[in-house]
C-alpha positions, 0 to 999 in steps of 0.5 A: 500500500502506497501513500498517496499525499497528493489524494490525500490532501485534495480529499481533506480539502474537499471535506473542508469545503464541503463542511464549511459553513455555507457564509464561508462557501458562499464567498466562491460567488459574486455579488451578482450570482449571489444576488441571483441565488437569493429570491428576495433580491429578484426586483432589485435584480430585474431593475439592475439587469433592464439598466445594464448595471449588473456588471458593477457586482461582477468586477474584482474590486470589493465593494458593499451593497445594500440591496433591497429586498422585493418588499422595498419595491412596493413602497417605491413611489407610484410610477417611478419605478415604472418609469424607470423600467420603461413601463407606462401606465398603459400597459405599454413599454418604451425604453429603459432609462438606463442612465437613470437606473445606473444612478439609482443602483449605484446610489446603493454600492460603496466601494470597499468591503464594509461588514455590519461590525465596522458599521456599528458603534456610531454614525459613518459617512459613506461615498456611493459610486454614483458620488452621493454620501449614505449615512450610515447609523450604528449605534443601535439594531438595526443598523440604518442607512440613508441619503446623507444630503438628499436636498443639495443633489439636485439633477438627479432622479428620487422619489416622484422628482421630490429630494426628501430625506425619508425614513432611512432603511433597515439593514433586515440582514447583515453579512450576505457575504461573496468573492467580492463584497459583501451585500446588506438586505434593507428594507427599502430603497435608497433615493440619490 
């Protein structure tokens, strides 16, 4: 009977892997995949794919994303999401605009990779790819984001047209953690 290192090494690895908790196997995959892999993120997912911003979540740079969850889509301001999408009122479509939902979905990404233990303990200020600044609260559960300076980003699309700071979302789950990022479910969507 020979030793075979090699074999034996790849089998303790692929033991490894497949004992690993799934947060720690879930990091093979992009924000994207891991994105498409979760149902609640499916109306965040549809708005990202009809905008071509789905390719921000496959770059290698870490970023953070707080996504949100299906249910923020049904509090978004009647007929602006429509609009977006390219739905009319009709029933009837036209085009995507694509500039408009980039800036929306970008508003939601923050480059590096911030997990829920360096957002707590306070407030922090955080630069989106789009250029705008989330204010992110930590002292408390949940942790809260929002718009830091809704009123002063004039030229850019929000709620009905109308810059209101709003309620600020809830981070509804923490740490979905991927190859490149990691991604925060919240509870409604972040207008620039």
């Amino acid at each position: 009977m020979t030793f075979n290192r090699r074999a034996l090494l790849l089998t303790g690895a692929a033991i490894g892997v497949l004992g690993a908790p799934a947060v720690l196997r879930a990091q093979t995959r992009t924000l994207a995949d891991t994105l498409a892999a979760d149902p609640r993120f499916l109306e965040l997912l549809d708005l990202m794919t009809r905008g071509g911003a789905i390719d921000d979540l496959r770059q290698a740079a870490p970023l953070t994303l707080f996504a949100p969850v299906n249910e923020a889509f049904n509090n978004a301001p009647a007929g602006q999401l429509s609009a977006l999408r390219g739905q009319n009122q009709g029933g009837g479509s036209t085009t995507p605009d694509r500039e408009a939902i980039s800036v929306l979905v970008r508003n939601h990404m923050v480059p590096g990779n911030y997990t829920a233990a360096m957002l707590t303990g306070g407030e922090r200020m955080l630069t989106t790819l789009n250029g705008t600044t989330l204010k992110v609260e930590g002292g408390r559960s949940p942790i809260l984001v929002s718009n830091a300076k809704p009123v002063l980003q004039q030229g850019q699309p929000s709620a009905g047209g109308i810059h209101t700071a709003g309620q600020p979302a809830q981070v509804v789950q923490a740490d979905i953690m991927a190859s490149n990022g990691v991604i925060h479910a919240v509870s409604q969507i972040i207008w620039p």
